[in-house]
PLY file of the C-alpha trace (Angstrom):
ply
format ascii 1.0
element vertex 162
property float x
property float y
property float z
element edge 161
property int vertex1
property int vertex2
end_header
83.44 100.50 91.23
87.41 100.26 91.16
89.20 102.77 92.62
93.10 103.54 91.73
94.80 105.53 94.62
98.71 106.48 93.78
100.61 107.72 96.80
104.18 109.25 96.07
106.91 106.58 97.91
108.04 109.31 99.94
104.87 110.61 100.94
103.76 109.27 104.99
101.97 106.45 104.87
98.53 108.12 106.43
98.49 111.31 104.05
96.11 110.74 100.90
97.13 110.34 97.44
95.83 111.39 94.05
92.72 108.78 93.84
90.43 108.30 90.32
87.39 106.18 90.31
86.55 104.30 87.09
84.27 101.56 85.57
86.44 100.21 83.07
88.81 97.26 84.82
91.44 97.76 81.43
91.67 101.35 81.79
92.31 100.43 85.75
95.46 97.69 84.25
96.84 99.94 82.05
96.98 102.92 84.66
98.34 100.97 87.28
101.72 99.50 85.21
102.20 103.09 83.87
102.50 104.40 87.29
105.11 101.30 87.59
106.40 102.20 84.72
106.92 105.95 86.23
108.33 104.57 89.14
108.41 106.28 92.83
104.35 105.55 93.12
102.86 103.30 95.26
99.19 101.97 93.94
96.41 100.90 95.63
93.52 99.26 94.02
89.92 98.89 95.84
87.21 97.32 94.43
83.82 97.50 95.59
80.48 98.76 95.77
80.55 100.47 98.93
84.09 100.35 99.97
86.41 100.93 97.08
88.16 104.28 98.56
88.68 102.37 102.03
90.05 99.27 99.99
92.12 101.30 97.66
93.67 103.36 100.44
94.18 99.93 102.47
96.25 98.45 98.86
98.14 101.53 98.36
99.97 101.54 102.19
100.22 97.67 101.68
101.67 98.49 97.80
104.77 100.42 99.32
106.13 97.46 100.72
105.70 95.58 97.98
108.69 95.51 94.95
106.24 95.87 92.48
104.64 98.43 94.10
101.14 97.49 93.10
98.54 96.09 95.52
94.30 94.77 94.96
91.81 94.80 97.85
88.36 94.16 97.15
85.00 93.15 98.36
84.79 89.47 96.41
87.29 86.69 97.74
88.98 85.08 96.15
88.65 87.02 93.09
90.64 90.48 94.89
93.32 88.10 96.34
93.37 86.43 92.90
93.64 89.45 91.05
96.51 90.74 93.66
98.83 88.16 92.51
98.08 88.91 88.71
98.89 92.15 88.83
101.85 91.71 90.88
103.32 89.24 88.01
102.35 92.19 86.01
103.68 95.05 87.57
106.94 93.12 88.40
107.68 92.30 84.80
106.95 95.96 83.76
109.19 97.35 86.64
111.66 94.86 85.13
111.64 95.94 81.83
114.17 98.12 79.85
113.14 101.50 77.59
113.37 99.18 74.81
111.44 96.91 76.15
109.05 99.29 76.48
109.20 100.90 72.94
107.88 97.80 71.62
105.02 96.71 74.22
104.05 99.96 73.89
103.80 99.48 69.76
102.68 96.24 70.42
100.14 97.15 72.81
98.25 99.70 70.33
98.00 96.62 67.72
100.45 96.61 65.65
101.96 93.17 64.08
106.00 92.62 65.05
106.73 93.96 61.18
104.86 97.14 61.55
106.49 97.59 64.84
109.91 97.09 63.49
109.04 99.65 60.80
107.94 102.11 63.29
110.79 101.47 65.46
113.59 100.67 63.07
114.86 97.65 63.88
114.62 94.07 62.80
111.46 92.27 63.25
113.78 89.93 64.98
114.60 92.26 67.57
111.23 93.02 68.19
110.66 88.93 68.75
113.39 89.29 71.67
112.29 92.67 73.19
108.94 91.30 73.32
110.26 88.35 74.69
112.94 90.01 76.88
109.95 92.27 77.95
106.95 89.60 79.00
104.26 90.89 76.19
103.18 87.90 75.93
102.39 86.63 79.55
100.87 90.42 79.26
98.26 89.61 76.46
97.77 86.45 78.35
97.70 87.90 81.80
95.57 91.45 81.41
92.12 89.44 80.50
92.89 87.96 83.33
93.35 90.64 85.42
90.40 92.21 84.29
87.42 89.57 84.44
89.57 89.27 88.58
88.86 92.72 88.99
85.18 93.13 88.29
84.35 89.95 90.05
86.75 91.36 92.88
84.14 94.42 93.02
81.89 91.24 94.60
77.71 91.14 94.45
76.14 94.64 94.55
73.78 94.80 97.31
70.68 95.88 97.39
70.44 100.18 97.79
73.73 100.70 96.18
0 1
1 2
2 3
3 4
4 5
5 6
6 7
7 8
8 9
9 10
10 11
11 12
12 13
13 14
14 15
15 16
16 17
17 18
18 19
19 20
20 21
21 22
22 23
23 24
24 25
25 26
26 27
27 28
28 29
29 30
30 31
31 32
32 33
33 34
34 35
35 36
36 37
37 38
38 39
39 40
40 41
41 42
42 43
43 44
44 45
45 46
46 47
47 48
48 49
49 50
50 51
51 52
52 53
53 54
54 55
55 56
56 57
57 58
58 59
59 60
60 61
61 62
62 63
63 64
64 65
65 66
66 67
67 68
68 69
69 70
70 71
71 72
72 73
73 74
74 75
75 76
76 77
77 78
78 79
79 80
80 81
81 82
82 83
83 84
84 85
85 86
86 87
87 88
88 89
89 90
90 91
91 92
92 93
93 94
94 95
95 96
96 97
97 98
98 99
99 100
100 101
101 102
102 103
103 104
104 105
105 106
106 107
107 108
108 109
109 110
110 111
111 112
112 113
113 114
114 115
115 116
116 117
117 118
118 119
119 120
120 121
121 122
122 123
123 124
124 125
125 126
126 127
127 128
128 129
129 130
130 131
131 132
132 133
133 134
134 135
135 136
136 137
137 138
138 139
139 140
140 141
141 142
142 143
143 144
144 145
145 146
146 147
147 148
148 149
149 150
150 151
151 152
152 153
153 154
154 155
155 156
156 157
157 158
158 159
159 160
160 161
């Protein structure tokens, strides 16, 4: 299981946050650099088969420190600590980016070729080359496979009765 927990910046460290459980580690990606992309949220991901929500609360307190603001525990090492620094390359270049940056990876990201997302966003296909660029999408298409085979081996070996 992999557990997302999002606690407000302000918020004190020890008070809960709004926590969603989920099975699917791209839906878990995708959340977590939207809440970057939001900004003011600190995540925490666990993953685990009997501790996620202690893992997950563990990552988000460690995630406020951290400039991207992101942060994976989990049951399997290496894989969490592996997937930690993944998704802070991740988060950091989507904290980084610019609206227009985002206009495009967000075109890009629903499939669309560099011409249909110039179309769409009326520009040149060249600017869409440098926004991409400008933005990371492509260590991002590299990077969020990555990311996700981490997390579900991060989740480690179910054990027996779970």
């Amino acid at each position: 299981m992999l557990v997302i927990m999002m606690r407000p910046l302000g918020r004190a460290a020890e008070a809960d946050g709004d926590v969603t459980e989920h099975d699917d580690p791209r839906r878990v990606v995708v959340l977590s650099l939207e809440a970057v992309r939001a900004g003011g949220l600190a995540v925490g991901i666990g993953a685990g088969h009997r501790s996620a929500h202690v893992l997950a609360a563990q990552a988000a307190r460690g995630a406020r420190a951290a400039p991207w603001r992101v942060q994976v525990r989990g049951e399997g090492e290496p894989a969490a600590a592996h997937a930690d620094a993944v998704m802070a390359v991740l988060a950091d270049a989507a904290r980084r980016r610019t609206g227009p940056g985002w206009d495009v990876v967000d075109a890009l990201r629903g499939g669309a070729t560099q011409d249909a997302a110039a179309a769409a966003l009326g520009v040149t296909r060249q600017a869409v080359s440098q926004r991409a660029l400008a933005a990371g999408w492509r260590h991002e298409e590299g990077l969020v496979p990555l990311a996700v085979q981490l997390l579900l081996t991060a989740q480690g070996a179910a054990r027996a009765g779970v």
